[in-house]
C-alpha positions in Angstrom: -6.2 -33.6 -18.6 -5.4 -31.6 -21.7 -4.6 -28.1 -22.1 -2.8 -25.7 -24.9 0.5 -25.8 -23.9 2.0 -22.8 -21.7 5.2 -21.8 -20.3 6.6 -22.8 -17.2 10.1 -21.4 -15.8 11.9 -21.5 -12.4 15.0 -20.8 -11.2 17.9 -23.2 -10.0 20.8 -23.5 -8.0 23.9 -22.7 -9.9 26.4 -25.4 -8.6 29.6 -24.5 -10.9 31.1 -22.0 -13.2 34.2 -22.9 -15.5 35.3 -19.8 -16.4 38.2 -20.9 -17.7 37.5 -23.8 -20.0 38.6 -22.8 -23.3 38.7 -20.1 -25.6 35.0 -20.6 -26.9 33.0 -21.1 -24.3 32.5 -21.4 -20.3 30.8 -24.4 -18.6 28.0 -23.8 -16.2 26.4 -26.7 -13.8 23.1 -26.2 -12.4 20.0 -27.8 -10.4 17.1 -26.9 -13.0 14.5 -28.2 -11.1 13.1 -30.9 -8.4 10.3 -32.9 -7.6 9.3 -30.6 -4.8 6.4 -28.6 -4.9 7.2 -25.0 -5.1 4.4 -22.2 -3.6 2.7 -21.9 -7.3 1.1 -25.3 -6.2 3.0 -26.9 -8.8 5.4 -30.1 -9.0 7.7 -31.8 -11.6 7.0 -36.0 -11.0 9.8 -38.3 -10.9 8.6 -39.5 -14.1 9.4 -35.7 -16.0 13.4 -35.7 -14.6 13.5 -39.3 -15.8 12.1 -38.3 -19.3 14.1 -35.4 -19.6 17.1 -37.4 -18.5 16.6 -40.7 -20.9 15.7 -38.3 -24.0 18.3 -36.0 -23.1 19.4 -36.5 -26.7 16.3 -34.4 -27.5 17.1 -31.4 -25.1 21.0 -31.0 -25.8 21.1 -28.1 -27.8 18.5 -25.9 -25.9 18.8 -22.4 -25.2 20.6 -20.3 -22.6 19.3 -17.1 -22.5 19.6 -13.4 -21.4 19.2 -9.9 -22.4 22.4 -9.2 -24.0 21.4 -5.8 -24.5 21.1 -5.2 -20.0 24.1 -7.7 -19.5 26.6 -5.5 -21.3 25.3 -2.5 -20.2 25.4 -3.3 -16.5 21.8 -3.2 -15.8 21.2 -6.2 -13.5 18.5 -5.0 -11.6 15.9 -6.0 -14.4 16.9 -9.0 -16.1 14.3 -10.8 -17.4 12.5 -13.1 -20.1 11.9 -10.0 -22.1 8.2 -11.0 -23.0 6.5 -9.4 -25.3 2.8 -10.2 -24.3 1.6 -8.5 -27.6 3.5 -10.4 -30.1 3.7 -13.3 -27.8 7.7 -13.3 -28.2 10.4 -13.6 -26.0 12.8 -10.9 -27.2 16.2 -12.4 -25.4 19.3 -13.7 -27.1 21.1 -16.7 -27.0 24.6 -16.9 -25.2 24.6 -20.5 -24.8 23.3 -23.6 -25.0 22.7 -27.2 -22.8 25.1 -30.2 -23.4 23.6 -32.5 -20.6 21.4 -33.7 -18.0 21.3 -36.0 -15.3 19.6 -37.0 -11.8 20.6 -36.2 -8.4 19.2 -37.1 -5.1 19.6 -34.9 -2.2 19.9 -36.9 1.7 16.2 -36.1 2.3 15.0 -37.6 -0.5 14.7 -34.4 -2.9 15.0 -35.4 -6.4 17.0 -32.7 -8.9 17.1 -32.4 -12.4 21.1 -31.7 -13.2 22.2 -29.9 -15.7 25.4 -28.9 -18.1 25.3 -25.6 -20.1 28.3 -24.0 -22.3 28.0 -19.7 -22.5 29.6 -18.4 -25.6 33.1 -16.6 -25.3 32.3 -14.6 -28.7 30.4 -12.1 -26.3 33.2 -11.3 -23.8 31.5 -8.7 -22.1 28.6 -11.2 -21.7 30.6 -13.5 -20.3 32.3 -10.6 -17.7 28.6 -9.5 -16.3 28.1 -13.5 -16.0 31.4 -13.9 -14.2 30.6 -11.1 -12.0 27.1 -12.1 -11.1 28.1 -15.2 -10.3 31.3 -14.1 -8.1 28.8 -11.8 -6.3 26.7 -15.2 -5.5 23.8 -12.9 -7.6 24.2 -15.7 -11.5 20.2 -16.5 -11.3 18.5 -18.1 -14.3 14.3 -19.0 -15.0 14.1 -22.7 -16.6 11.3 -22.6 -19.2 9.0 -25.5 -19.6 6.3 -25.9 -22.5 3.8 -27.6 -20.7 0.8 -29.8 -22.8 -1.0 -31.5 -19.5 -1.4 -31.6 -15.8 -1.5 -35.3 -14.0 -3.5 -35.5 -10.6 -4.1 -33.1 -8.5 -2.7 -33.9 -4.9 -4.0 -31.8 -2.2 -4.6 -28.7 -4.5 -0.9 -29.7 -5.8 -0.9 -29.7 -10.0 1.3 -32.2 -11.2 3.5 -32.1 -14.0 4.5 -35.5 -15.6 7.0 -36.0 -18.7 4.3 -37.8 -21.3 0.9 -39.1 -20.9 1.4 -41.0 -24.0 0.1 -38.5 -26.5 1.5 -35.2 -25.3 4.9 -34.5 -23.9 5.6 -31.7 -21.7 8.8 -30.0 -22.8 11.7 -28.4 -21.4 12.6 -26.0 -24.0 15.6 -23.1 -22.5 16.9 -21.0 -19.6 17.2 -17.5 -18.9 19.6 -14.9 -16.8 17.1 -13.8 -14.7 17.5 -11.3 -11.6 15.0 -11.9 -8.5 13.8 -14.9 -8.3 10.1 -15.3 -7.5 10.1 -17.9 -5.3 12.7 -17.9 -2.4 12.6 -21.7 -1.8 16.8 -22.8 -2.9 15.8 -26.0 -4.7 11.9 -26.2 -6.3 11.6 -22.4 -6.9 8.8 -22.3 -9.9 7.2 -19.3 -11.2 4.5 -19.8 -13.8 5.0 -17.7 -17.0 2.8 -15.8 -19.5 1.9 -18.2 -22.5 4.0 -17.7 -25.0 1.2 -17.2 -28.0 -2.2 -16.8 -26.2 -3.7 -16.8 -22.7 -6.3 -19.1 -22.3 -9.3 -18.6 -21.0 -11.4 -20.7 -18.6 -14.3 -22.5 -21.0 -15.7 -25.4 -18.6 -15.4 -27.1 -15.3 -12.7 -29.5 -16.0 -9.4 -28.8 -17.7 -10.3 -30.8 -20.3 -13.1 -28.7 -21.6 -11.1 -25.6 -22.1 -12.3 -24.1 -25.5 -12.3 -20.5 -25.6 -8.6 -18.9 -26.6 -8.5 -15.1 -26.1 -5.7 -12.8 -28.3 -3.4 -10.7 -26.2 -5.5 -7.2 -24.9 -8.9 -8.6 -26.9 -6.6 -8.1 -30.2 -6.6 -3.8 -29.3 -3.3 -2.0 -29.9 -2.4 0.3 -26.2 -1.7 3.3 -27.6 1.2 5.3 -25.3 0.9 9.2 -24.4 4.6 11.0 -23.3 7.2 9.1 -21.1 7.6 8.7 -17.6 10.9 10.5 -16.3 10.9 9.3 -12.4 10.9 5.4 -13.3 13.5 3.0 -15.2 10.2 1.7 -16.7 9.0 2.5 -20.0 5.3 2.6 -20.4 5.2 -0.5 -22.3 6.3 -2.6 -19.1 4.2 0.0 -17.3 1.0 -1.5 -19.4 2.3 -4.8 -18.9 2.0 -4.9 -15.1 -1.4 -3.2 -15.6 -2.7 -5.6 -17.7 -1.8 -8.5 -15.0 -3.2 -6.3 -12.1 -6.6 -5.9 -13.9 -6.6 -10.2 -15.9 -5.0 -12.2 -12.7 -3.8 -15.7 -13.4 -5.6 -18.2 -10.6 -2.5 -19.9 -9.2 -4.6 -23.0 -8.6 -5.8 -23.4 -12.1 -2.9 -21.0 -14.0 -5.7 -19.9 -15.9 -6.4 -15.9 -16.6 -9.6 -13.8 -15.6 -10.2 -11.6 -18.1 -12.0 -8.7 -16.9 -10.5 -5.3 -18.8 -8.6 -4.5 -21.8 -6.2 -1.3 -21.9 -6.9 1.3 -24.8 -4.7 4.2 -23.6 -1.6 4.5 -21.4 -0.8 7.9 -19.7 2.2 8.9 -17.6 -0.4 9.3 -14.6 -3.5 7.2 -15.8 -4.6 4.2 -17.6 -8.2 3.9 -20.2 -9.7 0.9 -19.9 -12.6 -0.6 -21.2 -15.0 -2.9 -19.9 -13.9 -7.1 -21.3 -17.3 -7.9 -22.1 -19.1 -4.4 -22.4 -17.6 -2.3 -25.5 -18.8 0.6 -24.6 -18.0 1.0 -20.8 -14.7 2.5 -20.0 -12.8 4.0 -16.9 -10.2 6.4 -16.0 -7.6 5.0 -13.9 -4.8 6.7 -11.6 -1.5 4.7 -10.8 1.7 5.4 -9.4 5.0 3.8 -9.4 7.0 2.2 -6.4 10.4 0.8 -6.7 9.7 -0.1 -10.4 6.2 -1.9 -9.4 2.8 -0.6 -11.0 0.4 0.3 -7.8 -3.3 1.0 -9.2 -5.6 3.6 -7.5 -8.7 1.7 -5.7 -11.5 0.5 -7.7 -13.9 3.2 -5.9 -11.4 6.2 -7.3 -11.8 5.1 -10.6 -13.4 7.3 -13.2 -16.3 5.7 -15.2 -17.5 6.6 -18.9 -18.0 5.8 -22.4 -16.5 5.7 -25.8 -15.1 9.7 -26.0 -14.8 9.3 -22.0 -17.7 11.3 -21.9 -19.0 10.8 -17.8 -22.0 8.6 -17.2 -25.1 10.2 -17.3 -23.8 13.4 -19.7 -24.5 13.3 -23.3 -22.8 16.2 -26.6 -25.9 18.2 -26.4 -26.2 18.8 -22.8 -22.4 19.5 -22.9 -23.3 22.0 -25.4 -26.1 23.2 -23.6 -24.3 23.3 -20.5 -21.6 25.2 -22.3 -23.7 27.9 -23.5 -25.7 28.3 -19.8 -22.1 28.6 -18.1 -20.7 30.8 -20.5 -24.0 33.2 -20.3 -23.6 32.9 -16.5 -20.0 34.1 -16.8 -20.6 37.0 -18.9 -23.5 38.1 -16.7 -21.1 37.9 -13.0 -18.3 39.9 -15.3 -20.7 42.3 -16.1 -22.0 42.7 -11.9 -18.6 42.4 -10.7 -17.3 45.3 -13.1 -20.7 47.2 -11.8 -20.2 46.6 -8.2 -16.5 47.6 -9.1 -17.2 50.8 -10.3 -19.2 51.5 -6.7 -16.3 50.1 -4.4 -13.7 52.3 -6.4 -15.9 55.5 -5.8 -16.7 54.8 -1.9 -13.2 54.0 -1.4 -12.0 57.6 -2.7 -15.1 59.3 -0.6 -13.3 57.3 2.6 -9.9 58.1 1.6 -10.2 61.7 1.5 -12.1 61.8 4.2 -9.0 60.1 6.3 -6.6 62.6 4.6 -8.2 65.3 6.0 -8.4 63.5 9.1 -4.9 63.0 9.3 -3.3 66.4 8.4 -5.5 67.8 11.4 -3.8 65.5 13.4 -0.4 66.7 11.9 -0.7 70.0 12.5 -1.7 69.4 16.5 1.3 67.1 16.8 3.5 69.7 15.4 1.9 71.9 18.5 2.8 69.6 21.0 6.1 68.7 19.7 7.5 72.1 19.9 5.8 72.0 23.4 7.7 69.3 24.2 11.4 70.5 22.8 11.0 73.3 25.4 10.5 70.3 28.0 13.7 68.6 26.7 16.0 72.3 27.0 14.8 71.8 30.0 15.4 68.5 31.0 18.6 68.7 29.8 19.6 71.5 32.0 18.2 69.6 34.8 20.4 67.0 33.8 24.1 68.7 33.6 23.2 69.6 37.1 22.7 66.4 38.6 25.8 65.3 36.8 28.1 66.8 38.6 26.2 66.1 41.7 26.6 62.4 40.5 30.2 62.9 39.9 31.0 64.4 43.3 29.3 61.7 44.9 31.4 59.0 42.7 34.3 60.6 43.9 33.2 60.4 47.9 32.0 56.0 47.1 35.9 55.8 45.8 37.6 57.9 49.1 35.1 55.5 51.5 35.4 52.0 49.5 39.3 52.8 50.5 39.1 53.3 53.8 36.5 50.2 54.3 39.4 48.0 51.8 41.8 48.9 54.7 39.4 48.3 57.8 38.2 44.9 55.9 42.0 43.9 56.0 42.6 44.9 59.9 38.9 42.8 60.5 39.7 40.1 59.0 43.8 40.2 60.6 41.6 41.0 64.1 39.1 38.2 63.4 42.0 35.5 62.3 43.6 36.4 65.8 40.3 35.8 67.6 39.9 32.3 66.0 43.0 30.9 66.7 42.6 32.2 70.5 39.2 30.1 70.5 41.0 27.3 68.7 43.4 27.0 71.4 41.1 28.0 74.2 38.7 24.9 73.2 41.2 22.7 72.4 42.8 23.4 76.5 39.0 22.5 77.4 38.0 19.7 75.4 41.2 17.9 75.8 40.2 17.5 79.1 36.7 16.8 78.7 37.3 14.1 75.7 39.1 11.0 75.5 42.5 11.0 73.9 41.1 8.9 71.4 38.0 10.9 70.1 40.3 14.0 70.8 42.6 13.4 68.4 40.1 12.0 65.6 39.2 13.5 62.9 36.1 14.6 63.2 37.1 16.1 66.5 40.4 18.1 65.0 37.9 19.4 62.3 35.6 20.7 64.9 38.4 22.7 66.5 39.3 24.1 63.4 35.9 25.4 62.6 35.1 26.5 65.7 32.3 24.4 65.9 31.2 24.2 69.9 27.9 23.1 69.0 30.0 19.8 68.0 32.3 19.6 70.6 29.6 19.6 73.1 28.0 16.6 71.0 31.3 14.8 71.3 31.8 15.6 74.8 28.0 14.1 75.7 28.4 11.3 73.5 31.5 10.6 75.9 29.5 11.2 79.3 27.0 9.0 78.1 28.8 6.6 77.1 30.9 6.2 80.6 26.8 6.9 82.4 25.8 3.7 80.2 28.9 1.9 82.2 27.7 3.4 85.6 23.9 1.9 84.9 24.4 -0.9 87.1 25.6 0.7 90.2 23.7 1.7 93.1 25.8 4.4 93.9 24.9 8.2 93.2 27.7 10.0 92.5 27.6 13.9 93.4 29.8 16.7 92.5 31.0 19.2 95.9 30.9 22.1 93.4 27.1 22.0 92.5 24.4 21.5 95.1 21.6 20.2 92.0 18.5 17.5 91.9 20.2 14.7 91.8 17.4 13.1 89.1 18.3 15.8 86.1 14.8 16.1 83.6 17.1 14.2 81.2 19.9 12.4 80.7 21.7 15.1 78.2 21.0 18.1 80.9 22.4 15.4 83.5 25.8 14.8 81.3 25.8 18.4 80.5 25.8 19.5 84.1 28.5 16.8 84.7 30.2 18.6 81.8 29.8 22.3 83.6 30.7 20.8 86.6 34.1 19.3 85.4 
């Protein structure tokens, strides 16, 4: 299967920098590619590293690549093949060039296509930024490959073998890239623009492809002001527009061609119709972290030629004109009118509330003199109960003393009556308690509080315990000093008579 040949280019694994190899040039060792397939649904045979590898004599020499221009300058966030889609260029320069190739196997059987590149010393701050992406594990670079054919499909895989006796498919340079497309470490492919014209799809078969189609339908974007929020210029801007709008099918690498761009904006895109030259639309877009993001198709604005709207043509645009500007003149000429009335009813109503208001001044003066003779007044009142309210201050002061010193003999009186109680229960309970729960804790706090209420519970709690021991015997046990039921209503007014009886 034949096809005009295109550009292929992935990235490899950078095994080796020699940054110290001479004084002309360092030496760089890579994996340019395997015979894995890589998520384009595209593989390198066997047979293309072997062809590469026996007719290495053909590829020493080849390019190295990069942006000379973005290396020097620091800007490695956008390093790439530099394609110019209109001339069909790649606008890079050359900082070194290949000196060998072999094979390599990895332990599962991955075959890799090895190669040897020198970089250039003559552009030492080329050879810094290189240095310093590759000490920063970021040194990335897209392998181009010219390719002429496809062998057999397997499984929706497209194959890429080194000759099929006429054509050759070529590997032709390398270039300092920055993100690779793929993430896979050792068959990372990304299919690249073709580098004179995109190809169009012509039959069912690769074989049949016939129609070639020029860059934008051969139309020149022309470019209105420049964006100021985005490192993109407007020509990359276009660029990623023009992809968004012709996709390439990743099973067949072949572009749908759908819309060419006529006008970019900082905002908006004009675009007309691939295969209709006179249908355009208006198209919004914004920009996100350097990626083109197009409004939906049902926001976009359709027209002609002039981006006149569907459905309007010049004269009933004139027309139009001349009905809207009549329409105008006529709603001046009411609202200036209807003006004129509102400015005289206005006045009527604001003399009318003038007068309204100074009658209400001149009863408020009325009352307010009213109510300064009120306020002599009050304040008379006042002085009066002012001294009443100091003489009374001065009788709270005497009696706050005298209750300071009767609070002071209360509380000297009340400390004396506690401690007589604290005694007093501790001569009772000392009896009525074991020597053990008398001199616990809980029981010394108890004393100290005062707490009877407590005692009493620690007093039953010992009754009951020594009635519990007394369960068993028959004998009824009575006290001389109170002649009571013997059978109490319940066992706490039985322990608490034992208690009083004690």
């Amino acid at each position: 299967m034949k096809l005009k040949k295109e550009s292929i280019k992935l990235n490899p694994v950078i095994l080796e920098l020699n940054e110290e190899t001479n004084d002309i040039y360092m030496e760089l060792t890579m994996c340019i590619l395997t015979n894995k397939a890589n998520l384009n649904k595209a593989r390198f045979t066997d047979d293309f590293i072997d062809g590469v590898v026996e007719n290495q004599e053909k590829y020493i020499g080849i390019p190295l690549v990069a942006s000379r221009y973005k290396l020097e300058n620091g800007s490695y966030s956008n390093l790439s093949h530099e394609f110019n889609k209109r001339t069909g260029e790649l606008n890079t320069d050359i900082i070194g060039s290949f000196t060998s190739f072999w094979k390599d196997e990895d332990d599962d059987g991955t075959v890799k296509l090895m190669g040897s590149a020198k970089i250039f010393k003559r552009f030492p701050n080329v050879c810094e930024a290189v240095k310093e992406l590759y000490e920063d594990d970021s040194l990335r670079f897209s392998c181009e490959v010219l390719v002429a054919f496809y062998g057999e499909n397997e499984k929706d895989i497209r194959t890429i073998p080194y000759s099929d006796g006429t054509d050759v498919n070529e590997l032709f340079g390398s270039c300092v890239v920055t993100s690779p497309a793929e993430v896979m470490s050792k068959a990372d492919l990304l299919i690249a623009e073709a580098l004179e014209k995109d190809i169009v799809e012509g039959g069912d078969e690769l074989g049949e492809q016939t129609t070639v189609e020029v860059f934008n339908k051969g139309f020149e974007i022309k470019y209105h002001g420049e964006l100021e929020i985005s490192a993109l210029k407007l020509e990359e801007v276009s660029s990623q527009i023009y992809n968004l709008l012709n996709p390439i099918n990743p099973k067949d690498n072949y572009r749908k061609y759908n819309y060419y761009i006529l006008d970019v904006y900082t905002e908006y895109v004009i675009v007309e119709d691939w295969n209709s030259y006179s249908q355009l639309y208006k198209i919004s877009y914004k920009i996100e972290n350097d990626t083109v993001i197009l409004d939906t198709q049902e926001n976009w604005v359709s027209g002609y030629r002039g981006f006149i709207p569907d459905g309007v043509s010049i004269d009933d645009l004139l027309a139009e004109k001349e009905r809207l500007s009549a329409e105008l003149a006529s709603k001046i000429h009411e609202l200036n009118e209807k003006n004129k009335e509102d400015l005289r009813q206005m006045d009527e109503q604001m003399q009318a509330q003038l007068k309204e208001l100074q009658e209400k001044v001149v009863k408020l003066e009325g009352e307010n003199e009213t109510l300064n003779g009120k306020v002599d007044e009050l304040n008379g009142v006042i002085v009066s109960q002012k001294e009443q309210l100091d003489q009374k201050e001065q009788q709270e002061i005497k009696l706050n003393s005298q209750i300071e010193d009767l609070t002071k003999f209360k509380e000297e009186v009340e400390l004396a009556q506690k401690e007589v109680q604290k005694q007093e229960l501790s001569k009772k309970y000392s009896k009525l308690l074991s020597k053990e729960v008398f001199e616990s804790e809980e029981a010394k706090k108890a004393i100290e509080a005062c707490d009877v209420n407590k005692l009493n519970d620690l007093a039953v709690a010992e009754i009951a315990k020594k009635f519990d021991d007394k369960k068993g015997s028959t004998e009824i046990v009575t006290f001389a000093s109170k002649q009571e039921d013997l059978a109490p209503v319940s066992t706490r007014d039985y322990l608490l008579s034992e208690v009083d009886g004690e």
